[in-house]
C-alpha positions as CSV (number, residue, x, y, z in Angstrom):
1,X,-35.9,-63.4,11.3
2,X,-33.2,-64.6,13.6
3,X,-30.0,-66.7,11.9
4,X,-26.7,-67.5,12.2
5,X,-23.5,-67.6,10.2
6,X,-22.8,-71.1,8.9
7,X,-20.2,-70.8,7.1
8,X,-18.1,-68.2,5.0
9,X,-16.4,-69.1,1.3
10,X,-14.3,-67.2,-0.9
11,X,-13.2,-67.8,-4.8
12,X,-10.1,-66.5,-5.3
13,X,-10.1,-67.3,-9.0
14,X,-13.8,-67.0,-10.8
15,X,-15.1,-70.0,-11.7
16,X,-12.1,-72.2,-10.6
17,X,-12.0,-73.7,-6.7
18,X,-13.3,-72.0,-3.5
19,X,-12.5,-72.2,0.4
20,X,-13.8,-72.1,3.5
21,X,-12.8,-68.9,5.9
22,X,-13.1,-68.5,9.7
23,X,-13.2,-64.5,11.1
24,X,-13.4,-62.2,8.0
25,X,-13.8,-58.1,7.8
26,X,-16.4,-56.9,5.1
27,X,-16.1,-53.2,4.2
28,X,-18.9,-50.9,3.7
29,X,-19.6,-51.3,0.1
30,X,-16.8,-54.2,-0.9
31,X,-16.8,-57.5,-2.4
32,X,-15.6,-60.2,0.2
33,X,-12.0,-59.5,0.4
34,X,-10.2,-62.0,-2.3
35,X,-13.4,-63.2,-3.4
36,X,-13.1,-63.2,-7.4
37,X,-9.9,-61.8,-7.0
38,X,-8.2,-63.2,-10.4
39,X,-9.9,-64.6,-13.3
40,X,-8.6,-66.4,-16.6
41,X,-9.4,-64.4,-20.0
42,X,-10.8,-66.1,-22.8
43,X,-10.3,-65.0,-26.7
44,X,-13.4,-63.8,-26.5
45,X,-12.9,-61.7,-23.6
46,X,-9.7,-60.1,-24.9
47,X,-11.6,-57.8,-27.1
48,X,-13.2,-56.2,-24.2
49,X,-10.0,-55.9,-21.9
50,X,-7.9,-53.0,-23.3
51,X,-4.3,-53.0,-24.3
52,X,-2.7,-53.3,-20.5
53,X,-1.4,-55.7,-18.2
54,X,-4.8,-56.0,-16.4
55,X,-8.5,-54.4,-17.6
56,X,-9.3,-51.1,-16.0
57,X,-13.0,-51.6,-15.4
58,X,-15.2,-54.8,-14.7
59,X,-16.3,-57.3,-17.2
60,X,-18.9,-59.3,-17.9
61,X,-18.8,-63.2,-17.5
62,X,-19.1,-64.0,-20.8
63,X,-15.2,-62.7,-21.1
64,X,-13.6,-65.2,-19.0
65,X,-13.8,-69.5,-18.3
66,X,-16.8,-70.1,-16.7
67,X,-18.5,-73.0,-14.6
68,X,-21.7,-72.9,-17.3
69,X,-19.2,-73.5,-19.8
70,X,-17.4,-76.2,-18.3
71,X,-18.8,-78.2,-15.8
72,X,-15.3,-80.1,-15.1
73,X,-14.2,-76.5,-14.0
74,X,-17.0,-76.9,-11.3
75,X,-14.7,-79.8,-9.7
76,X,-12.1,-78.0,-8.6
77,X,-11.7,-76.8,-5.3
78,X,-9.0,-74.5,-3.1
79,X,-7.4,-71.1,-2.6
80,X,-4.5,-69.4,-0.4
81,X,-5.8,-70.5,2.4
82,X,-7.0,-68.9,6.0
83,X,-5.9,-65.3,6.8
84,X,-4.2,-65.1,2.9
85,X,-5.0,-62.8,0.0
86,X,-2.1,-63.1,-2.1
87,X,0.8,-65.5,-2.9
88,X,0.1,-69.1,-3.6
89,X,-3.1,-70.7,-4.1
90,X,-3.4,-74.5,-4.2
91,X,-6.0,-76.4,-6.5
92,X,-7.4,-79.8,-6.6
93,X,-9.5,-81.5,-9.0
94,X,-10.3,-85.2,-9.2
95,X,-9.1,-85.7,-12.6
96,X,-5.7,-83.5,-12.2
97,X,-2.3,-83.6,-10.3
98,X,-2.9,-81.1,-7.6
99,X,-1.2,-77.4,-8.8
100,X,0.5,-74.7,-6.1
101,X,1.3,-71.9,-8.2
102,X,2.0,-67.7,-8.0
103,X,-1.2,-66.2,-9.4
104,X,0.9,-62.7,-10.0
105,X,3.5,-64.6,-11.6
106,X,2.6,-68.1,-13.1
107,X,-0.7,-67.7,-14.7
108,X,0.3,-69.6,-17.9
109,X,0.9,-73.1,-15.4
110,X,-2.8,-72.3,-14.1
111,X,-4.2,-72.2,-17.9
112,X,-1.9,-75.3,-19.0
113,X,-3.5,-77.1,-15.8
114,X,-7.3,-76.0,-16.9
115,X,-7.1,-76.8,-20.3
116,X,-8.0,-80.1,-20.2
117,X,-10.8,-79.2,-18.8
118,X,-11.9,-76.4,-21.1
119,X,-14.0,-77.8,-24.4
120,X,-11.7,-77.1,-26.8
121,X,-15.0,-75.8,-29.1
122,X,-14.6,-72.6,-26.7
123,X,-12.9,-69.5,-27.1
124,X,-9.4,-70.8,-25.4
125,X,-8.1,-68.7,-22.2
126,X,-5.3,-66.5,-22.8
127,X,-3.9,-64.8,-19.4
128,X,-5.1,-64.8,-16.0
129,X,-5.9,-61.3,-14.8
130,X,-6.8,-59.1,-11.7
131,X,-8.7,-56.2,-12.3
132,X,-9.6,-53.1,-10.3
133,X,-12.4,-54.9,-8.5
134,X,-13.5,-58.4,-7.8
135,X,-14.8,-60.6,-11.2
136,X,-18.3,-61.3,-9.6
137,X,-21.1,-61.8,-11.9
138,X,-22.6,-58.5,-11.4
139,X,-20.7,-55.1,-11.8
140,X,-21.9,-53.6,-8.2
141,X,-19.9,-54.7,-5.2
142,X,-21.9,-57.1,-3.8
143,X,-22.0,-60.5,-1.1
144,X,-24.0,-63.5,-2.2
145,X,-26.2,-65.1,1.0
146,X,-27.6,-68.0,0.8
147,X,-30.0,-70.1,3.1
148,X,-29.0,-73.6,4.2
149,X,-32.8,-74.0,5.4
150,X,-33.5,-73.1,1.6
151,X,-31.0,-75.5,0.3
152,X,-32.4,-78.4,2.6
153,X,-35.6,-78.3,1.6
154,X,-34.4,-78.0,-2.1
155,X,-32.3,-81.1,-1.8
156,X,-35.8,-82.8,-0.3
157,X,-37.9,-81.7,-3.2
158,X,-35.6,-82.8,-5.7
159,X,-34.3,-86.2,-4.0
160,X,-30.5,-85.9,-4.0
161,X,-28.1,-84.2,-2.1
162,X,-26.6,-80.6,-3.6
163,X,-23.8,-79.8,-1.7
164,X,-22.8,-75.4,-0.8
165,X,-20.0,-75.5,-3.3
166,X,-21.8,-75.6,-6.4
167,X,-23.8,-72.2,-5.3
168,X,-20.5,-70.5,-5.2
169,X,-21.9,-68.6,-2.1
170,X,-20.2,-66.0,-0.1
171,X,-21.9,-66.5,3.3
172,X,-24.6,-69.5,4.2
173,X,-27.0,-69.0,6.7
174,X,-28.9,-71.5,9.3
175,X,-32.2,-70.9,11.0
176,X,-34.0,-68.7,8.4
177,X,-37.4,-70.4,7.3
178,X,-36.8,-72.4,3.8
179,X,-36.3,-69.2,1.4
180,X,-38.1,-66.7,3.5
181,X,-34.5,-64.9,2.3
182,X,-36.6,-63.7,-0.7
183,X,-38.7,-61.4,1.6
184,X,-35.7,-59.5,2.6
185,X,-35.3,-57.5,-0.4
186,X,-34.5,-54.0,0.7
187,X,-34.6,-54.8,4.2
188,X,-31.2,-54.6,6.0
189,X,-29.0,-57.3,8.0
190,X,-26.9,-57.2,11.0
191,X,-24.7,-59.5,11.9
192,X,-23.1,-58.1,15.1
193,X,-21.8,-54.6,14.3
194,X,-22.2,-55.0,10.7
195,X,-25.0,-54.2,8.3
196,X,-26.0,-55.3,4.9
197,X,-28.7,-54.0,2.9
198,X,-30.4,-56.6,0.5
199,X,-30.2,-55.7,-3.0
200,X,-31.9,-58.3,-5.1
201,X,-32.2,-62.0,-5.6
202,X,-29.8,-64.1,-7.7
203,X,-30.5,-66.1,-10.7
204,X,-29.3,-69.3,-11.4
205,X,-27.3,-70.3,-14.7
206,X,-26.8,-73.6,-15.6
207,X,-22.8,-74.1,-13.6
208,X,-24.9,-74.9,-10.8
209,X,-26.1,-78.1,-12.8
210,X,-23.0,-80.1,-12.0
211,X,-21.7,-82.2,-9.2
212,X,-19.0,-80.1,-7.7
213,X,-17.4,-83.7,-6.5
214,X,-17.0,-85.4,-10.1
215,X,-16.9,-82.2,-12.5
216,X,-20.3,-83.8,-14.5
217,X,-23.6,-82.7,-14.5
218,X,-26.2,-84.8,-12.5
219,X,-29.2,-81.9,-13.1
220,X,-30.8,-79.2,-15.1
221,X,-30.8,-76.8,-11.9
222,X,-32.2,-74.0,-13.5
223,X,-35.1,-76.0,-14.8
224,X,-35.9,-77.7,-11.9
225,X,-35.6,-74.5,-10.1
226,X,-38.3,-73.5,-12.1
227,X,-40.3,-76.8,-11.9
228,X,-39.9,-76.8,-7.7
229,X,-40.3,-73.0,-7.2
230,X,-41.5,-71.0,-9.9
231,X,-38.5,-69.1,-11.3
232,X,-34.8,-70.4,-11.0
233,X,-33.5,-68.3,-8.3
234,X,-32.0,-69.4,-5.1
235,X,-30.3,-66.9,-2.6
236,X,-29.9,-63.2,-2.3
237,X,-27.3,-60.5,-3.2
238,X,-26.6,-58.1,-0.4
239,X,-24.4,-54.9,0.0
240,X,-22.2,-54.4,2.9
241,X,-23.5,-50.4,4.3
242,X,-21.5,-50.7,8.1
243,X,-18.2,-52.8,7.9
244,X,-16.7,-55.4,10.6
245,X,-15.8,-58.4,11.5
246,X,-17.8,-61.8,11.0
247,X,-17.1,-65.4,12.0
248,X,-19.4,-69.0,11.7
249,X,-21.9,-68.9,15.1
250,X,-22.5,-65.0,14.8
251,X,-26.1,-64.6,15.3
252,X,-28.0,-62.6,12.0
253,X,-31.1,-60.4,12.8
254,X,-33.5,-59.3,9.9
């Protein structure tokens, strides 16, 4: 199958805004670079990080604030910006003052800006950290794709418009047949010079059941997943074997 690159988003912070990107280099078996970068402890989490500044091996979601927790958290957008992967990162959320802050330095104004937010019935965050890899949802160092063909026809089924951000996707696709992604397990990618090799399909959890513009939930995606396809999984995990550059318009061949 024959694609192209729609567009490219990172997360800075887990769980808490995203941004587009233009021209980006992926490494042979990296994350997206500042992709997941920082992410905001929770009680909970603590018990798992270890006694220094920041926790020496990767942790599991369930240690840190999380969309399926919060769907207000799911609201907020932004990041460093273009070409940027440290200093200030710059959030909005429709409920909030918008926040600049240091991430490296001012982590307790980012946790006094989330809390309300956060249900206070939670395990409360305690410290944002940066670890020795990116805080994605699974351990390996893996890019989510996802299929704007797939999401289309989704958003048809289902009668209402979805939006990317919710998905928290690395790079979107256009041109694919609607989710003929899931037959590209173990098959590998090339996007110009680069190749990725696709691992697995990724399941959904309920954060993608709220409406990334007003912070509420307007679905039970994983459920209606489910109901529409059979099983609640939308988009594919893939791991970057030949590094280089990418940019939106670069054809994809499968």
């Amino acid at each position: 199958m024959t694609a192209c690159v729609a567009r490219i988003r990172r997360h800075p912070i887990k769980a808490i805004g995203g941004e587009d990107l233009g021209r980006v280099r992926l490494d042979a078996a990296r994350r997206l670079p500042g992709d997941r970068q920082w992410a905001l402890l929770t009680e909970g989490g603590e018990r798992h990080a270890g006694d220094g500044p920041r926790p020496e091996r990767w942790l599991p979601k369930s240690c840190f604030l999380r969309g399926a927790a919060s769907a207000a958290l799911q609201a907020v957008q932004g990041g460093w910006g273009e070409g940027v992967v440290d200093g200030p990162i710059r959030l909005t959320h429709p409920d909030l003052p918008d926040l600049s802050f240091d991430p490296a330095h001012e982590g307790a104004r980012l946790i006094d800006w989330v809390r309300p937010l956060w249900p206070a019935d939670k395990p409360a965050p305690t410290r944002l950290v940066q670890g020795p890899t990116g805080w994605t949802d699974v351990a390996q160092p893996w890019i989510s794709i996802l299929s704007l063909s797939s999401l289309r026809d989704l958003e048809a089924r289902l009668g209402q418009p979805l939006g990317i951000e919710r998905w928290r996707g690395n790079i979107w696709l256009d041109g694919w047949d609607a989710y003929g992604e899931r037959d590209l397990v173990g098959q590998v990618l090339t996007i110009g010079g680069v190749e990725l090799r696709v691992t697995q399909t990724i399941g959904r959890c309920p954060a993608t059941s709220a409406d990334t513009t007003t912070g509420r939930i307007d679905i039970d995606m994983p459920e209606a997943l489910k109901a529409q396809l059979g099983h609640s999984e939308f988009g594919i995990y893939a791991e970057v074997v030949t590094g280089g550059e990418i940019a939106p318009g670069d054809e994809v061949h499968a």
